[in-house]
VOGU-3710 file (C-alpha; in Angstrom, 3 decimals, decimal comma):
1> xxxxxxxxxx> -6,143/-34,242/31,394  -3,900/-31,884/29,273  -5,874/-30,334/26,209  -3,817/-29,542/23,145  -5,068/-26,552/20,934  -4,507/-27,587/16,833  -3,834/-24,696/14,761  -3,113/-24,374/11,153  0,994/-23,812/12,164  1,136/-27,056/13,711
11> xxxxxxxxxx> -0,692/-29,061/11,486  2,395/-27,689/9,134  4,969/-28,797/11,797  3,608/-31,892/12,609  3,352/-32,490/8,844  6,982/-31,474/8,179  5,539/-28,529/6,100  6,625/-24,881/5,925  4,604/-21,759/6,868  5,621/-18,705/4,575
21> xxxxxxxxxx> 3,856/-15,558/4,852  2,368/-13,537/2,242  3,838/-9,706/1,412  0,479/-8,575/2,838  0,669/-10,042/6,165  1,541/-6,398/7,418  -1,904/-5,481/7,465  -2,405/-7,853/9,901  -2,150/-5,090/12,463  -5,077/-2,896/13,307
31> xxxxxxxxxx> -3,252/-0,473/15,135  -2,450/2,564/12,302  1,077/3,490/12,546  1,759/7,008/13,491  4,704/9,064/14,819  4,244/8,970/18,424  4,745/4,849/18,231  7,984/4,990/16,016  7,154/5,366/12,667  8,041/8,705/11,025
41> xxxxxxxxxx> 8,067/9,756/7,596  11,373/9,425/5,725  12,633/12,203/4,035  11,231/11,571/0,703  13,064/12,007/-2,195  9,849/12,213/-4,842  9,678/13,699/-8,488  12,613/16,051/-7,474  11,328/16,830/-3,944  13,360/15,786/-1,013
51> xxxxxxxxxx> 10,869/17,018/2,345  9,952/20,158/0,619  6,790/20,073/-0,590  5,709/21,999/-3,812  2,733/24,320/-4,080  1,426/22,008/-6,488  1,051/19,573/-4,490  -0,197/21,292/-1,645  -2,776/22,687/-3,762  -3,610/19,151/-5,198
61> xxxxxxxxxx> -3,590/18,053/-1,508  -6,759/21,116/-0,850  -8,385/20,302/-3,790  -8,539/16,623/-2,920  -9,678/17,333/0,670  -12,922/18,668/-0,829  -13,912/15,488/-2,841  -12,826/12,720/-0,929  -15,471/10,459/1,181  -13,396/8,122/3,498
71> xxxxxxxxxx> -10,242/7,840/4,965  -8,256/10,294/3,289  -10,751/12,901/3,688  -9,356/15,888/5,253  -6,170/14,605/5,362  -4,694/14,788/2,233  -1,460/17,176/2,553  1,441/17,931/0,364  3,583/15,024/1,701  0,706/12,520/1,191
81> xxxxxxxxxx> 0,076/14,356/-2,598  3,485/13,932/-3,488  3,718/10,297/-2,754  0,026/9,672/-4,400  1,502/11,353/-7,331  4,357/9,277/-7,609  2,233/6,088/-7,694  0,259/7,371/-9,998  3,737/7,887/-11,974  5,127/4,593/-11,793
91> xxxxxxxxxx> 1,354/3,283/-13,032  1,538/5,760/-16,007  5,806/4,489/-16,476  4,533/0,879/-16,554  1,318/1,938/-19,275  -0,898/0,273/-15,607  -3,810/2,695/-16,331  -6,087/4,158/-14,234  -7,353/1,157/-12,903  -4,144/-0,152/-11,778
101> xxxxxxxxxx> -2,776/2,867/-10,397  -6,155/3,042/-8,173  -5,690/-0,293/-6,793  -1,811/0,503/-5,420  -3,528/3,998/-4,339  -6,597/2,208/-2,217  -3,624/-0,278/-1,042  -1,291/2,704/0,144  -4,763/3,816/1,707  -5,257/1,370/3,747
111> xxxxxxxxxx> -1,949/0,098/4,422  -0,574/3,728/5,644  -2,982/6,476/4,350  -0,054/7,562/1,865  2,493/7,680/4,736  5,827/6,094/3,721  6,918/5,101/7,133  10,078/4,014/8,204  8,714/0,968/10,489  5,775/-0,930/11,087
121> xxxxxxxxxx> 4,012/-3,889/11,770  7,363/-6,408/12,050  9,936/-5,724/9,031  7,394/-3,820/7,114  8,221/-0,326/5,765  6,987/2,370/3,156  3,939/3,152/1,382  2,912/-0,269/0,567  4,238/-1,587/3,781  5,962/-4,016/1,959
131> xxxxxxxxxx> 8,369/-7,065/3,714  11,744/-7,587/3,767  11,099/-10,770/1,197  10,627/-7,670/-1,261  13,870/-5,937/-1,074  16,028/-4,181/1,330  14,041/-1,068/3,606  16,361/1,516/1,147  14,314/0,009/-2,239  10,619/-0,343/-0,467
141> xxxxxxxxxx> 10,965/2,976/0,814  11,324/4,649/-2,776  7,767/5,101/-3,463  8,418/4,754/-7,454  10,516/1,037/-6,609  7,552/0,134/-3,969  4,828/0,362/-6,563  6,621/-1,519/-9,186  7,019/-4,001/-6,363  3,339/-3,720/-5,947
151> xxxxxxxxxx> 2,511/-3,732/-9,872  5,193/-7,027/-9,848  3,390/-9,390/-7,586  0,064/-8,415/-9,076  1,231/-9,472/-12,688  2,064/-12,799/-10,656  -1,245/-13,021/-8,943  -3,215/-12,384/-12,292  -0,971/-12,956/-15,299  -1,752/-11,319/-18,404
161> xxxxxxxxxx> -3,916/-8,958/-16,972  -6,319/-11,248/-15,286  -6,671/-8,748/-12,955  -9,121/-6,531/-14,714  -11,743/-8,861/-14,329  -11,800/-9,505/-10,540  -13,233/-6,238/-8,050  -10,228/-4,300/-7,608  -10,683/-4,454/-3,520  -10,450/-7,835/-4,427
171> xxxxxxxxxx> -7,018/-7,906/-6,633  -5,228/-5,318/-3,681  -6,375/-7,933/-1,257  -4,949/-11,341/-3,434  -1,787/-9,097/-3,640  -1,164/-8,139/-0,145  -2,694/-10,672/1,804  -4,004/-8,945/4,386  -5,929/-10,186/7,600  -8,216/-7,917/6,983
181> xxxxxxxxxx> -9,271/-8,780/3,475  -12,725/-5,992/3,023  -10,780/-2,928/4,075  -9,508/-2,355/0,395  -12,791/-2,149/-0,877  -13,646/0,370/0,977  -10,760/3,325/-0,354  -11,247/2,197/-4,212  -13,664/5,292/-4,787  -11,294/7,314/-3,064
191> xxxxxxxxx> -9,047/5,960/-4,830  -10,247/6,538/-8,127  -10,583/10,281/-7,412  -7,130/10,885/-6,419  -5,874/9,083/-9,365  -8,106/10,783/-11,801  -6,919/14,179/-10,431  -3,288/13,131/-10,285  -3,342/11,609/-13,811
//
């Protein structure tokens, strides 16, 4: 006797339905991107730096090293302070706030530890590791179009600000779909630190 396995996706094909995935369903990878398999970081063109990082940033990137708790401890450097600070520039551009800009900063946490790679899991790419349903590789990998990308779909996930009552792991998670929904949680305090020093 022949045993059939019925999944979600064909329960939608037998019922003639469609299966779309979610701008988050990058995450669904557990396997953190990194040079050796591919993924590189592009030469960034951020606030007026194009791969040469300021002492500014490098010093924002030492000073951060010595507060942060999880992930990004230790490994904040002046590429990964230069595209925190741009996040945090598009939230102040779009009057986000702090809270907002913290949630696309624990996403970018998780989603490449402030890397904005080239590739990764399918069509993703950049900080946000965003899909191609969100515009072509060129506009997700400027960090300032990415997180108005990111601050977009959350305005359509909570309209009129919705947002600020939900746990902000919570919102980054409803935004980017993730199969791994409790990792966001996680990088919000971290989050919040590099935001309020970046601010």
């Amino acid at each position: 006797m022949q045993k059939f396995m019925f999944t979600a996706t064909s329960a939608l094909v037998l019922s003639g339905g469609l299966l779309l995935a979610g701008p988050g369903t990058a995450a669904a990878d557990d396997k953190k991107d990194d040079a050796s398999d591919g993924c590189t970081g592009v030469g960034l063109s951020v606030s007026g730096v194009s791969g040469d990082f300021s002492e500014k940033a490098e010093k924002a990137a030492d000073a951060l090293n010595d507060k942060l708790k999880q992930d990004m401890a230790g490994n904040m450097n002046a590429r990964t302070a230069t595209c925190a600070k741009e996040v945090v520039e598009a939230a102040k551009d779009r009057d986000m706030g702090k809270d907002a800009a913290a949630i696309a900063m624990a996403t970018t946490i998780v989603e490449t530890h402030l890397n904005n790679y080239t590739g990764g899991d399918r069509d993703s790419v950049g900080l946000f590791q965003q899909r191609n349903h969100y515009g072509s590789s060129e506009d997700r990998l400027d960090v300032g179009w990415a997180t108005e990308a990111f601050f977009d779909e959350l305005s359509v996930v909570y309209p009129g600000d919705s947002w600020k009552d939900v746990a902000p792991g919570e919102v980054a998670q409803d935004v980017q779909r993730s199969a791994y929904p409790d990792r966001y949680h996680h990088q919000i305090d971290d989050a919040e630190v590099i935001v309020d020093h970046l601010w």
